[in-house]
C-alpha positions in Angstrom: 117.4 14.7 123.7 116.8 16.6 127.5 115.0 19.4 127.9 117.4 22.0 129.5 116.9 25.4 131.6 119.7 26.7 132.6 123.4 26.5 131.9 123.8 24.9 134.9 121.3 21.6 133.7 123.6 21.4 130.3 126.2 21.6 132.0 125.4 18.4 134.1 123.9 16.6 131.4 127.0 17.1 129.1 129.1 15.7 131.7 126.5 12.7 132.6 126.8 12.2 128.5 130.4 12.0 128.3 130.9 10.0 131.5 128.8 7.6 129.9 130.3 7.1 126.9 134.0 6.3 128.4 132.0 3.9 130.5 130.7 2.1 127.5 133.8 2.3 125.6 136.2 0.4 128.4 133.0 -1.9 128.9 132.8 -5.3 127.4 129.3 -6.0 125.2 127.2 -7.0 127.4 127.8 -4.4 129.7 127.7 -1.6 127.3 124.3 -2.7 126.6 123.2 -2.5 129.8 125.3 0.6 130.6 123.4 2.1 127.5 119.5 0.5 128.5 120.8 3.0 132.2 121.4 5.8 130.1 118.7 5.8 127.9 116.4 5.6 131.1 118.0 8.0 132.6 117.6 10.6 129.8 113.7 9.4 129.5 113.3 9.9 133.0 114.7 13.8 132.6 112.9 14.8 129.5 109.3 13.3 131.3 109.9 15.7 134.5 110.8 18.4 132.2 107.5 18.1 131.1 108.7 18.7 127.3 107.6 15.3 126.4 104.1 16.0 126.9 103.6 18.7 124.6 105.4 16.9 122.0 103.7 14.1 122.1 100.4 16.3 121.6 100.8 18.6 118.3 97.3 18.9 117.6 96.6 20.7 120.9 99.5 22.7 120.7 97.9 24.1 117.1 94.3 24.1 118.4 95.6 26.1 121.1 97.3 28.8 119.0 93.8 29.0 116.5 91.8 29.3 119.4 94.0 32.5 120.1 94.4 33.7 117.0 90.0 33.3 116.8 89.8 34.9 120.1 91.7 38.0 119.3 90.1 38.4 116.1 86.7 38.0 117.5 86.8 40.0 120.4 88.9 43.2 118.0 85.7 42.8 115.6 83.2 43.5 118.3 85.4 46.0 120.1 85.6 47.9 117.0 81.9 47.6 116.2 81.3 49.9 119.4 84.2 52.3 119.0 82.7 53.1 115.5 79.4 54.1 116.6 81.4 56.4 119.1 83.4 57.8 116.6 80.7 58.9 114.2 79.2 61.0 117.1 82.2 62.6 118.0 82.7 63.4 114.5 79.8 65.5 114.8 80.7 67.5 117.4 78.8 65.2 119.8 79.8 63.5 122.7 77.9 59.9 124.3 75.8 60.3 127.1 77.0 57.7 129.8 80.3 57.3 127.5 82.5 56.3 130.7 80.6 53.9 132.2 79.8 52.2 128.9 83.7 52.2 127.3 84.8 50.4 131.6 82.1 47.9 130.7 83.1 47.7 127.1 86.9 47.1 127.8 85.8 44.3 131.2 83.9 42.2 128.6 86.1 42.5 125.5 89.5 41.3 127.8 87.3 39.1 130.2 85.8 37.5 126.9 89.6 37.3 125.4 90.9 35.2 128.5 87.9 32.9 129.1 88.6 31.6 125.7 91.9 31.4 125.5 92.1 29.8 129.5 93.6 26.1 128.2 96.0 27.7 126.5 97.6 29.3 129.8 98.8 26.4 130.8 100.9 25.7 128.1 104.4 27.1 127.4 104.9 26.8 124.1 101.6 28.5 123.9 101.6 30.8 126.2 103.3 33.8 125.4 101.5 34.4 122.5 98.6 34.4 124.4 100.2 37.4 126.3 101.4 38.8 123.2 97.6 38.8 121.5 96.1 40.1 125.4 97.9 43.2 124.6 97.4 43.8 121.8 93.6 43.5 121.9 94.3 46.3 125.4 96.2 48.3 123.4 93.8 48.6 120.9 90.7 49.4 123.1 92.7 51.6 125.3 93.9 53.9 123.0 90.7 54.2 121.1 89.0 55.0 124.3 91.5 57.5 125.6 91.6 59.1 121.4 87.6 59.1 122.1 87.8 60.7 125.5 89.7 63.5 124.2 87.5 64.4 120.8 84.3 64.3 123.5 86.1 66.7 125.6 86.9 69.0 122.9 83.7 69.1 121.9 82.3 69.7 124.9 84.5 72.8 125.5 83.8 74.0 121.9 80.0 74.0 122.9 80.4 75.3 126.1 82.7 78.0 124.9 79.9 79.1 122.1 77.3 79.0 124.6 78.7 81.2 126.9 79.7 83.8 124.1 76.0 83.8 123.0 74.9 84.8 126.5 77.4 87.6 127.0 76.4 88.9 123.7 72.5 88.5 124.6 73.0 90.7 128.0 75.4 93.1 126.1 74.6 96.6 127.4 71.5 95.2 129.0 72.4 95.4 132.4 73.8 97.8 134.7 77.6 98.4 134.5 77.7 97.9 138.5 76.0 94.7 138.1 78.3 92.9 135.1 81.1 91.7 137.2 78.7 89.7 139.5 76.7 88.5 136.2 79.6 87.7 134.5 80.8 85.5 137.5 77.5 83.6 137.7 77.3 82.7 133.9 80.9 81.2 134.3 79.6 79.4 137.3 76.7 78.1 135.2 78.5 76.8 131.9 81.1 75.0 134.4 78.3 73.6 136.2 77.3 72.0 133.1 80.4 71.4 131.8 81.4 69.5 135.2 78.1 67.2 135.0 79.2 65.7 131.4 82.8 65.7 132.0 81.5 63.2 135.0 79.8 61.2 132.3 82.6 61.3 130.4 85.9 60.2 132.4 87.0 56.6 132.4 89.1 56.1 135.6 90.6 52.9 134.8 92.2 54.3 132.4 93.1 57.7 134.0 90.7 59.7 131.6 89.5 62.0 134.6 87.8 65.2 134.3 90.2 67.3 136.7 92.2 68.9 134.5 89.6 69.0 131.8 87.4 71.1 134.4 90.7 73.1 135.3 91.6 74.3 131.9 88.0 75.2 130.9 87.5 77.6 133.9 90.8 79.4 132.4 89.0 79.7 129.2 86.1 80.7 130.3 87.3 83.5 132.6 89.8 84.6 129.4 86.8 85.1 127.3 84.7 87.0 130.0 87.5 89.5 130.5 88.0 89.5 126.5 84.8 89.9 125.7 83.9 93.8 125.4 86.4 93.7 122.4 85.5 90.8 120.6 84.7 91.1 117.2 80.8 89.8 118.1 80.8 92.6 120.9 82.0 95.3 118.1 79.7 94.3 115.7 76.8 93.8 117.9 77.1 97.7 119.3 77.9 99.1 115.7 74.7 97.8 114.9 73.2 99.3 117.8 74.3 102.5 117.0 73.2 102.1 113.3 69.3 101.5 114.4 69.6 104.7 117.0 71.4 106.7 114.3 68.3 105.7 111.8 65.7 106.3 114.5 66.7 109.9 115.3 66.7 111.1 111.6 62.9 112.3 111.1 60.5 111.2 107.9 61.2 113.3 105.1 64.3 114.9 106.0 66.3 113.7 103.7 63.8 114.6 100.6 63.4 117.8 102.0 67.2 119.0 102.5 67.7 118.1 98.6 64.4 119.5 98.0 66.0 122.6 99.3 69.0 122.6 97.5 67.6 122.6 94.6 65.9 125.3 94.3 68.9 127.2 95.9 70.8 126.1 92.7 67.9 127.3 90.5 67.5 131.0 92.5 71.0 131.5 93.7 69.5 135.3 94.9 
């Protein structure tokens, strides 16, 4: 048995192999023996500095090394789901997490920091090894994509609520200020929601990751100037001056007209003369 890496090494070994054997056949006894004692050194000598022999002569470590994986993965998926969850249920609610970015780069440091400190001895090993790498991912892929599915809820949140307020103050100065001054006022309440909009979105990003907040910012300043220049025929605009227009309407009509005109024609219909 030699531990082989490349066709190159089976090559040679074959060839040692067969060598040897036609040198133990045309041998006498006692040189075949010590022809064979050579041989058997020799291949002792190969499969030590291929460092296979080490591992096999150490099963146990091989399998603690593969549970201490298998532990670490589970472990560190438990506790990165624990937080995601308590993120999740806020953004189900149309919320977002104050300090979300800072907290999901620490999060995703310690979980894979946490994963390769306890899974360090079995770097080493190369039976062991790739599956190491293989659970590493796995446990990245996991956080990362719950982080960047997080990032995006928050975001649309955010632009849902900055959307809403933004309506509400149009409709709140509708037909309260001067027609010269609602371009200018318009401008400045865009300004203001992106202000705000800009300060959470900083909260938000996660950089490592590239979760930024430019084009978040970008395509909520399109919205927001949409809805401005929209906004005089908006269903909340219409309603909001037919109502107006209602309460005038009501105010000009004088007490007791309305009794009085029937009053009126009544007795026209009694005395037609």
């Amino acid at each position: 048995v030699a531990a082989v890496q490349s066709k190159g090494q089976a090559q040679e070994i074959l060839a040692t192999a067969k060598t040897s054997a036609s040198q133990i056949a045309s041998s006498s006894s006692s040189e075949s023996a010590t022809i064979l004692a050579s041989l058997l050194h020799d291949v002792n000598e190969r499969i030590k500095d291929s460092g296979i022999a080490s591992i096999a002569l150490d099963p146990p470590h091989i399998a603690q090394a593969f549970v201490a994986i298998s532990n670490a993965h589970t472990k560190q998926s438990k506790s990165a789901r624990a937080k995601i969850a308590g993120w999740k249920s806020r953004a189900a609610r149309g919320l977002w997490t104050d300090g979300f970015g800072a907290d999901a780069e620490a999060m995703r440091k310690r979980i894979l920091s946490s994963f390769d400190s306890e899974t360090l001895v079995a770097a080493g090993l190369p039976l062991v090894a790739p599956y190491r790498f293989e659970m590493r991912t796995q446990l990245a892929s996991l956080v990362d994509s719950s982080i960047s599915e997080l990032f995006a809820a928050q975001v649309s949140n955010l632009e849902k609520r900055t959307l809403k307020r933004l309506n509400a103050q149009l409709l709140k100065k509708l037909d309260k200020v001067p027609v010269e001054e609602v371009p200018s006022e318009n401008a400045a309440a865009i300004r203001a929601a992106m202000f705000s909009f800009d300060n959470i979105m900083s909260d938000l990003e996660v950089p490592s990751l590239s979760l930024t907040k430019a084009k978040p910012c970008r395509d909520m300043e399109a919205v927001l100037t949409e809805a401005v220049a929209t906004f005089d025929d908006s269903p909340a605009a219409k309603i909001k001056r037919m109502k107006k227009v209602t309460q005038v309407t009501s105010k000009e009509k004088k007490p007791g007209q309305r009794s009085l005109d029937f009053g009126l024609d009544l007795v026209a219909v009694l005395r037609p003369d």
